[in-house]
C-alpha positions in Angstrom: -29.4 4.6 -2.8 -26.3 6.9 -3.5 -23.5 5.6 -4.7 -20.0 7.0 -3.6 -19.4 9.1 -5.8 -22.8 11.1 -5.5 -22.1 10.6 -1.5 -18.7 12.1 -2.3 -20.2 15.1 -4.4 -23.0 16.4 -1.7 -20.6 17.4 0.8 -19.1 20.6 0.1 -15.1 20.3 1.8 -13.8 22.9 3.6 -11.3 25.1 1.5 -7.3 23.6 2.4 -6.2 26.6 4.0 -9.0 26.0 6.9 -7.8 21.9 7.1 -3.7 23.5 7.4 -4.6 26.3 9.9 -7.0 24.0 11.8 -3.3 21.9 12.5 -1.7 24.3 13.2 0.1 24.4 10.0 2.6 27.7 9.2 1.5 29.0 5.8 5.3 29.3 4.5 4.9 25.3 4.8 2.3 24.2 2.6 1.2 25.1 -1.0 -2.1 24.6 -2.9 -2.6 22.3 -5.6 -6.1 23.7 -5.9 -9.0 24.2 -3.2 -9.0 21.1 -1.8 -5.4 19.8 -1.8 -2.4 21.1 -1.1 1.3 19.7 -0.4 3.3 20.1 2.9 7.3 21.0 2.7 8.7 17.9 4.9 11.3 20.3 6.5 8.6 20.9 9.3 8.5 17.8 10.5 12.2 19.4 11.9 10.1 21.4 14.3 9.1 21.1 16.9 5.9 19.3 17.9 2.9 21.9 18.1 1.0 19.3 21.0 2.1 18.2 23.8 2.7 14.3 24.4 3.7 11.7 22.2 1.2 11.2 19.1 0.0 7.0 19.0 0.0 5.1 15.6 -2.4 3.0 14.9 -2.3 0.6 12.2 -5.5 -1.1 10.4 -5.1 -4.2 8.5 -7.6 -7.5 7.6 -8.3 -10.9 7.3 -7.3 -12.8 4.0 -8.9 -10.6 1.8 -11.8 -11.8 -0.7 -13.7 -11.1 -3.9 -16.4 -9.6 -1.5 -14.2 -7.0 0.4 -12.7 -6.0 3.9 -12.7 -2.3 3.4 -9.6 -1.8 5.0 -9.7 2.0 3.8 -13.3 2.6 4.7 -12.7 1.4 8.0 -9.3 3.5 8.5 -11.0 6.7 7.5 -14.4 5.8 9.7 -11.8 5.0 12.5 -10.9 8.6 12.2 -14.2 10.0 11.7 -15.2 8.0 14.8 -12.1 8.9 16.6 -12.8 13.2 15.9 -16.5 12.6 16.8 -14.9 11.3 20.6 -13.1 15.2 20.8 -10.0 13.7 19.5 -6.9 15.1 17.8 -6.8 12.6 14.7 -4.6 12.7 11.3 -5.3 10.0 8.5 -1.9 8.9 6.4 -3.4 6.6 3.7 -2.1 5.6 0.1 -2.6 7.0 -3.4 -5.2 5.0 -5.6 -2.9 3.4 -9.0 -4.8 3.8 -12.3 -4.4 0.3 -13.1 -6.6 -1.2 -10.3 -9.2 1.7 -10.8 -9.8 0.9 -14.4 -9.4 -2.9 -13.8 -11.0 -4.8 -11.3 -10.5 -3.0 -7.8 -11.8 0.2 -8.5 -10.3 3.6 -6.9 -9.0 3.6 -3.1 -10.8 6.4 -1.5 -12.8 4.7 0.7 -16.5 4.0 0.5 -20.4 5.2 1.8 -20.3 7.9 3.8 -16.5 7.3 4.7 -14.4 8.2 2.4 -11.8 11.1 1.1 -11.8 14.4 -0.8 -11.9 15.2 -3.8 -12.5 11.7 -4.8 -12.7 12.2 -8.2 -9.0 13.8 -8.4 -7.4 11.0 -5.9 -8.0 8.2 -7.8 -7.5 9.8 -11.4 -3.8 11.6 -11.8 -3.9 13.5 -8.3 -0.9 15.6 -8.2 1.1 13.7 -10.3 3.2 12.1 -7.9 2.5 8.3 -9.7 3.7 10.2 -13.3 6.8 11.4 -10.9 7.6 7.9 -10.4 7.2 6.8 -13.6 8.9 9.6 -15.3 12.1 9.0 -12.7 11.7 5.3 -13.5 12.0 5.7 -17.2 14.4 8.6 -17.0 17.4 5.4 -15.6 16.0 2.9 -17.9 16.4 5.6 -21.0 19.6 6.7 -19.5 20.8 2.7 -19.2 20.4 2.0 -23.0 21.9 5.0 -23.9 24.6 4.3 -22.1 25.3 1.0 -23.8 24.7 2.6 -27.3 27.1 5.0 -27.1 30.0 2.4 -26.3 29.0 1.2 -23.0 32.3 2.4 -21.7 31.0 0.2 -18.1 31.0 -2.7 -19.9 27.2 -3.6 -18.8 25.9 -7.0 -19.8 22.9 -7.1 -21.9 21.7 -10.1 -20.9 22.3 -8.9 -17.0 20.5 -6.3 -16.7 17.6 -6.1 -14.0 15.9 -3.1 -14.5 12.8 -3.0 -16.7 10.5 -0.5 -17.2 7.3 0.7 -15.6 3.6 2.4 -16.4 0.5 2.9 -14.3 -1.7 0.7 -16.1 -2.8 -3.0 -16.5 -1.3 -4.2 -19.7 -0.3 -7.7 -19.8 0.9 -7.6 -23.1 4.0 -5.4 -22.1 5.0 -7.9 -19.2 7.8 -9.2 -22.4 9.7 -7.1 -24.6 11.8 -6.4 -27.1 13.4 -3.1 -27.1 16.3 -1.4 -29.6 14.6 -3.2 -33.0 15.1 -1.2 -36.2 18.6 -1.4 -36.9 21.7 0.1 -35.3 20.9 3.8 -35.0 18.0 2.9 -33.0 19.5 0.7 -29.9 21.0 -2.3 -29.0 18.4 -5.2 -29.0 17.7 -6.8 -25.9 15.0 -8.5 -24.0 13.0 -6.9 -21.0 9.6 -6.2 -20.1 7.1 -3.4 -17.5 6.4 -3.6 -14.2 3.3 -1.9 -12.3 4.6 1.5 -11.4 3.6 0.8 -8.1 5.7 -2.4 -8.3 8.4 0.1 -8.7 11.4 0.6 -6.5 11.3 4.0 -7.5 8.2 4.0 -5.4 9.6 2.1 -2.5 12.4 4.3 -2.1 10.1 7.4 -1.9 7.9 5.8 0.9 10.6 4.6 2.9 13.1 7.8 2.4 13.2 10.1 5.3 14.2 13.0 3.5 15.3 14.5 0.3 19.3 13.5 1.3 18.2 9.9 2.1 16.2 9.7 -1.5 19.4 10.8 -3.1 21.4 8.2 -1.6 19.0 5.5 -2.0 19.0 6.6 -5.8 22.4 6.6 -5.8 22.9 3.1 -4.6 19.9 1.5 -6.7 21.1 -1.8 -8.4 20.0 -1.9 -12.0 22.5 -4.3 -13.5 25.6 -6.3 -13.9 29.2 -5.6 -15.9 30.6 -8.9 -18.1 33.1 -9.0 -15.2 29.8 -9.7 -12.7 30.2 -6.1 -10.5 27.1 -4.6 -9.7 25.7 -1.3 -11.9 24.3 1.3 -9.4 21.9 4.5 -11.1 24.8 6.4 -9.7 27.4 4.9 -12.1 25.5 5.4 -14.7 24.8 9.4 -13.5 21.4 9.6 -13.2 20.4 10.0 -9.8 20.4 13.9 -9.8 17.8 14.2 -13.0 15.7 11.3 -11.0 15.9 13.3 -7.9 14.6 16.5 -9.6 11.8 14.8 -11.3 10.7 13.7 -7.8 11.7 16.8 -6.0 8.1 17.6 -5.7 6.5 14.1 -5.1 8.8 13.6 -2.2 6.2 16.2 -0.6 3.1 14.6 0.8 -0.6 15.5 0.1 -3.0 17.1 2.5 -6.8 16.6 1.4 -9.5 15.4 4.3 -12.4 12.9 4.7 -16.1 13.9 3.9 -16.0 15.1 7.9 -13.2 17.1 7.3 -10.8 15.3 9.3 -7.1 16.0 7.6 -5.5 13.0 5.7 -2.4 12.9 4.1 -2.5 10.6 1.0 1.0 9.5 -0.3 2.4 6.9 -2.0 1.0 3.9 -3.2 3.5 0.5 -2.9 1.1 -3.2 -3.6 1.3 -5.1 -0.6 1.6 -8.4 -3.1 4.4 -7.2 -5.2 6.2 -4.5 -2.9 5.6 -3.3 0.9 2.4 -1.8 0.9 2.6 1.0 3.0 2.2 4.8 2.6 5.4 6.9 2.6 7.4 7.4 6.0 7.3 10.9 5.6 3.4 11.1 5.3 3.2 8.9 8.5 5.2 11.2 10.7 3.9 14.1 9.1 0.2 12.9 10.7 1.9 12.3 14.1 3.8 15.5 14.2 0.4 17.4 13.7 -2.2 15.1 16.1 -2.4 13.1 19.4 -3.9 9.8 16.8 -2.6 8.8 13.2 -4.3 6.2 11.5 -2.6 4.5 8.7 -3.1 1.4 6.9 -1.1 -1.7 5.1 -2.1 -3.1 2.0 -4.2 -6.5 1.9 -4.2 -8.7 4.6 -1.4 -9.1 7.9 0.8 -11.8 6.4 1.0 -9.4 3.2 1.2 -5.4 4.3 1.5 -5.5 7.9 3.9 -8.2 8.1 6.2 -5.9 5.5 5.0 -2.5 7.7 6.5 -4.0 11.0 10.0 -5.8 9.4 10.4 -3.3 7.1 9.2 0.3 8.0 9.0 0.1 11.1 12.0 -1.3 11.7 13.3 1.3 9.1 11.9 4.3 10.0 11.7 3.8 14.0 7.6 3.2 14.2 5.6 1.6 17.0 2.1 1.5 16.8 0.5 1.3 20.6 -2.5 -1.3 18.4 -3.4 -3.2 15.3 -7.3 -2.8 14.2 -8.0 -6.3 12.2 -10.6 -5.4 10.0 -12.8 -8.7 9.2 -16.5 -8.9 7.5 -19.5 -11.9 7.4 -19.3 -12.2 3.9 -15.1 -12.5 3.5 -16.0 -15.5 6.6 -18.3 -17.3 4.6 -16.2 -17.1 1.7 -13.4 -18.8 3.6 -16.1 -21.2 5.1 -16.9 -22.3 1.5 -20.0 -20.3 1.0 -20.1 -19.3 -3.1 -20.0 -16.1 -4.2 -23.8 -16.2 -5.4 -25.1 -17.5 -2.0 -23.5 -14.4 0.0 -26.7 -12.5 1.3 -28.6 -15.7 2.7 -28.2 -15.8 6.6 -25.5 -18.4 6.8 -24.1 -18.6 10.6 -22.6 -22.0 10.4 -20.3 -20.8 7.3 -19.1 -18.1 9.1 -18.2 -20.6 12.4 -15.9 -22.5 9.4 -14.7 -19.4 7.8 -13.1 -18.2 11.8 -10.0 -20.3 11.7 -8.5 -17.7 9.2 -9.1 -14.6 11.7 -7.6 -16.9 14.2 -4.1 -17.1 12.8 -4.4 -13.2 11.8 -5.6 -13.0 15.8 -2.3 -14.9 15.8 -0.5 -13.2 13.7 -0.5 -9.7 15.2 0.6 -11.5 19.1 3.6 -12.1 17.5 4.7 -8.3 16.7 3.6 -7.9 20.6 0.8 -6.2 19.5 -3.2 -5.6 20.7 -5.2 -7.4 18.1 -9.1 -5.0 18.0 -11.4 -7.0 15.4 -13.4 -4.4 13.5 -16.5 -6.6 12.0 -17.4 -3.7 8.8 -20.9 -4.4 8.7 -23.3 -5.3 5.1 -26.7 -4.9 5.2 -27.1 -8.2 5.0 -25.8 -9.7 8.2 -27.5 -11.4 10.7 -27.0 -10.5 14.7 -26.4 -14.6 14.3 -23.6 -13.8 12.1 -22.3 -10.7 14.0 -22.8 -12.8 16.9 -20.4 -15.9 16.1 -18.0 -13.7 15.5 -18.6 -11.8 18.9 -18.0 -15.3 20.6 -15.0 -15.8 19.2 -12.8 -12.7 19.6 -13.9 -12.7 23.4 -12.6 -16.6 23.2 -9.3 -15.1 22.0 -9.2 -12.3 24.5 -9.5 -9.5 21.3 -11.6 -6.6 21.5 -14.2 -6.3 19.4 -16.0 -3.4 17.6 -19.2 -3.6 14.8 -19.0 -0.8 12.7 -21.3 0.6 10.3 -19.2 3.6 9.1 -20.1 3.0 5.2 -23.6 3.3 6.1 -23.1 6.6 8.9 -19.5 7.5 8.8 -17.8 8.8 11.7 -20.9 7.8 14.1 -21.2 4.4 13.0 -17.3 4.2 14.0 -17.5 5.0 17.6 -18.2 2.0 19.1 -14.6 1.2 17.8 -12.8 4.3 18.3 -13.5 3.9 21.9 -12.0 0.3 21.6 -9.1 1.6 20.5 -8.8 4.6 22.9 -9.3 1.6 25.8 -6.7 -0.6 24.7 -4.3 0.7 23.1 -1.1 0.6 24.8 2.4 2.2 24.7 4.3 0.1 26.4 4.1 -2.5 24.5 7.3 -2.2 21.7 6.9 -4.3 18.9 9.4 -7.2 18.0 10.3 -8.1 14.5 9.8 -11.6 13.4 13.2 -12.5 12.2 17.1 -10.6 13.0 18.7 -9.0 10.2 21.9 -10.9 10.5 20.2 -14.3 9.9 20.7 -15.8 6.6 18.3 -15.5 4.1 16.6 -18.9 3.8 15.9 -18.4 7.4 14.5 -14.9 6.7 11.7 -16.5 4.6 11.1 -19.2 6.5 10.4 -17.8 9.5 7.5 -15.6 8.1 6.7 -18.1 6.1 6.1 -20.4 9.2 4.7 -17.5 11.3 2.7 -15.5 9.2 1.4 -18.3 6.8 1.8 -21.4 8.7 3.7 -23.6 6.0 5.6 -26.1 6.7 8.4 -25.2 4.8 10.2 -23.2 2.1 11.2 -25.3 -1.2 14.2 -22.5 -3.0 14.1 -23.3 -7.0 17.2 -23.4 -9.0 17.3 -19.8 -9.9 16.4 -18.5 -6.4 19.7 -20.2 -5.3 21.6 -18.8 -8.2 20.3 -15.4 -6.8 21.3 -16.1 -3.4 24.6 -16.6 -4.5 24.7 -13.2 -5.9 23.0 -11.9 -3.2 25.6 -13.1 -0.6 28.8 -11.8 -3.1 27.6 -8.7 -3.0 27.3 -8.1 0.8 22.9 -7.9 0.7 22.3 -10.5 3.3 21.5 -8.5 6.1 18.8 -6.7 4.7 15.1 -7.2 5.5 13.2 -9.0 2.7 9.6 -8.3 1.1 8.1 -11.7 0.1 5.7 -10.8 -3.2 3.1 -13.6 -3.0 -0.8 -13.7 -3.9 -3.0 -11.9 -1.4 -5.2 -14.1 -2.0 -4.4 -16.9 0.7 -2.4 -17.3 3.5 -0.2 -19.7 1.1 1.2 -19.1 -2.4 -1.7 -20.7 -3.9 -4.0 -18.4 -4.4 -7.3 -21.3 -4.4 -6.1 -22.3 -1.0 -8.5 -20.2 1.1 -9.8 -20.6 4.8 -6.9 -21.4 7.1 -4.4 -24.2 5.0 -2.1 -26.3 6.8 0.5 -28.8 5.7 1.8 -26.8 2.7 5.2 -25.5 1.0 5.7 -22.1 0.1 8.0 -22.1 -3.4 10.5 -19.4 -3.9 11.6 -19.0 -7.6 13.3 -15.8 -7.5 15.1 -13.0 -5.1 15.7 -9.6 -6.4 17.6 -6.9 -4.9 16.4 -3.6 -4.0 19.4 -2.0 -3.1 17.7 1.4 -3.1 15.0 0.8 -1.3 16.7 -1.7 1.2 15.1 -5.3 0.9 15.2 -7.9 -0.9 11.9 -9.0 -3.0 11.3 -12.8 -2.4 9.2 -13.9 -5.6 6.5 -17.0 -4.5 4.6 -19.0 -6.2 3.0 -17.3 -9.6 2.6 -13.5 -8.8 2.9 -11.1 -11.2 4.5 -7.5 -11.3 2.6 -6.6 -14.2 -1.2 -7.4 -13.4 -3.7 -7.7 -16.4 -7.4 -6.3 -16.8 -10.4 -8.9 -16.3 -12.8 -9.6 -18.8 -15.3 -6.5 -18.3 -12.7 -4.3 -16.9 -14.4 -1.3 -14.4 -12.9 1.1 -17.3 -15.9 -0.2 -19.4 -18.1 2.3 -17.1 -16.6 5.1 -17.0 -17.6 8.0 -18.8 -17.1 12.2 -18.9 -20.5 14.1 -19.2 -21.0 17.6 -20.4 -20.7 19.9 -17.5 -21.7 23.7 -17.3 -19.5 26.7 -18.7 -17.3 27.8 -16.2 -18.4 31.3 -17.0 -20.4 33.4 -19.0 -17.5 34.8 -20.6 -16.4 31.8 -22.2 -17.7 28.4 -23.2 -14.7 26.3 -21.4 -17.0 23.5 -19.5 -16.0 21.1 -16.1 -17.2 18.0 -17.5 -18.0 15.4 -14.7 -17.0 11.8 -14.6 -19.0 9.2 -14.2 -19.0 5.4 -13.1 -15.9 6.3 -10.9 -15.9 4.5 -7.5 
């Protein structure tokens, strides 16, 4: 059996110029990166629509996720696949892979089988740079903030106040604490801080949730990185950085064109965690697949309490986006997981575990009735489930009145997806707007608690000591009324990330809020979630490997080596 990335290397793409002409794309608007990617100048998305009719978003998400997999990605780009195989006009707007999870333990993010994007290889290892962007941008302020207070610190910046730490796209637990500015006085002033995730970053957020080059600048502009002894606030634009940030992202604000292994167009950009930030790809990306196609199929990270809960409240509501339905991605093996099946015992035929692993796609069922949305369950077939299995879940989702779909899109792409892309072509609706869980005037406590309540279905919300000292500051320095992005595990439905299945009866703790001025929320931290993760014990890097390709030419001995283990 082929693995994904031979899958990925027997299909020859077509060259980028035919993916940009085949939507219509104006060659004056788009550049190659090389012959299978290219990026797209925003300023057409000020044109007018090429098609007639309003384009329909649709937004896939999943159950809790588990150690065995939902395949959100998979199932977004069979979706499509499935959705050009029916004659229609379709545009992907997906996420970039981070380098930490594909070393680490997830692996990259370009789907799987036969569904997956191209080049696969160059997605999930540097792309086109726009992860270094961020991190270069990110670094530039943080640089440009000690400097500052070496050379006098004529703000009068607190050392001990200051919020914004540095970032790198890697694993590395060991830099979540540091010390910077040791080695006397001519190299720094000595203070304590530590790195974040780059796609923790709120660099990052701000570029997925800016709708244009002027609204990146301001957002810059207004990005909170510290305090003065006197308690005011220290913005990137005191501290004049945000033009040098701003041209170091001038060309990641542009978002990526590539296309799946059936050469539907997909625009990658982006890459926010779902646990630690909002999870979604950037706004501009999104409308760039509606402007060009009748369907665009995006995704949020993790499962709906985590990505799709922050895609509704916060870019939606942001940006002005209504999807007409919400595909809830669910598998056998994630059900018997949550039905207390182990790990090990996975392939046996175990119908009864996935009966007590369907209480949690009931409250993600739920869950996606209270955006006043239509709830499809996609069941993303293994080779290994029963029609037993497939059929308890059946049983249920026409018990809760939600379409259902099997597809087997890993195993035949786009024609194992149809069954589902005519589910969603049936029921998705327009007319349905969706309504936010919580109004951006209410306080903050009740913010939290009502997607705590909602989403999770705790009983309450227990604020530590610090989180009320942050509140405080929150409130002096007129952030209420923004929306707020809870960080909390992915794995459960609570903030205990052991607590699988569908728990009841429980607290969610809140020990921190940070403001992301910038980006425009507030990050509620729960429970023990890090914004720093670390690499397991056999880390995926372990596998990979670069192999001696062939000379480019006979003229010279320059070789392509090919990677291996990737996937």
């Amino acid at each position: 059996m082929q693995n994904d990335l031979e899958i990925a290397r027997s299909v020859t793409p077509q060259p980028i110029e035919a993916i940009a002409a085949g939507l219509g794309l104006d060659a004056r608007r788009w550049r190659p990166c090389d012959r299978h990617i290219a990026k797209l100048d925003p300023a057409f998305l000020t044109e007018p629509r090429l098609r007639p009719g309003a384009a329909r978003l649709i937004l896939v998400s999943a159950i809790t996720p588990t150690a065995a997999g939902e395949g959100k990605t998979t199932t977004s780009i069979g979706l499509a696949d499935g959705l050009a195989r029916l004659g229609e006009s379709v545009c992907l707007a997906l996420r970039e892979p981070s380098l930490g999870p594909a070393f680490g333990m997830k692996g990259g993010a370009t789907g799987g089988g036969r569904s997956q994007v191209l080049p696969m290889e160059r997605i999930n290892l540097h792309f086109t740079g726009d992860f270094h962007a961020v991190t270069a941008a990110h670094n530039l302020l943080a640089a440009v903030l000690d400097n500052h207070i070496y050379w006098g610190n004529a703000l009068g910046i607190d050392p001990r106040r200051i919020l914004w730490r540095r970032v790198m796209d890697m694993n590395d637990r060991a830099l979540r604490g540091v010390i910077v500015g040791l080695g006397g006085h001519r190299q720094g002033v000595p203070r304590e801080t530590g790195f974040d995730i780059t796609a923790a970053s709120e660099v990052m957020a701000m570029l997925c949730l800016a709708e244009d080059e002027e609204d990146l600048r301001a957002r810059i502009d207004r990005l909170l990185v510290g305090f003065t002894w006197k308690g005011e606030p220290v913005t990137a634009g005191r501290l004049q950085a945000t033009g040098a940030m701003l041209a170091l992202l001038r060309d990641a604000l542009w978002p990526n064109l590539v296309q799946t292994l059936e050469g539907v167009p997909a625009f990658i950009h982006g890459g926010p965690f779902a646990n630690i930030a909002h999870g979604c790809n950037s706004v501009i990306a999104t409308r760039a697949a509606l402007h060009l196609a009748d369907w665009a199929v995006t995704e949020a990270g993790f499962g709906f309490d985590l990505g799709a809960e922050k895609f509704f409240d916060i870019k939606c509501r942001s940006a002005g986006l209504d999807p007409v339905a919400v595909v809830l991605v669910a598998t056998v093996r994630a059900l018997k997981l949550h039905g207390g099946v182990a790990p090990k015992a996975l392939a046996a035929p175990d119908a009864e575990a996935v009966r007590r692993g369907l209480p949690n796609l009931d409250k993600h069922v739920e869950n996606i009735h209270h955006f006043g949305q239509v709830p499809i369950v996609a069941l993303n077939r293994f080779g290994d489930d029963s029609e037993a299995e497939i059929e308890v879940v059946r049983a249920r989702c026409a018990e809760l009145g939600a379409p259902f779909a099997v597809t087997d899109h890993f195993a035949r792409g786009g024609e194992g997806a149809e069954e589902l892309a005519r589910a969603v072509v049936e029921h998705a609706r327009s007319d349905r707007p969706f309504r936010p869980l919580y109004e951006l005037d209410a306080p903050v406590e009740d913010k939290v608690l009502a997607v705590a309540r909602t989403m999770y279905g705790a009983s309450g919300v227990v604020f530590s000591k610090q989180a009320k000292r942050d509140l405080r500051d929150v409130e002096r320095l007129g952030y209420a009324q923004l929306p707020i992005c809870i960080a909390k595990t992915p794995a459960s439905l609570s903030d205990e990330p052991k607590l699988h299945g569908r728990p009841d009866g429980f607290e969610v703790t809140v020990r921190g809020v940070q403001i992301n001025a910038g980006a425009g929320f507030l990050v509620v931290l729960t429970g023990d979630i890090l914004r720093m993760p670390g690499l397991p014990r056999q880390p995926r890097s372990q596998a990979i490997d670069l192999r001696d390709g062939q000379p480019r030419s006979q003229a010279i001995d320059l070789r392509d080596g090919e990677i291996e283990g990737l996937g």
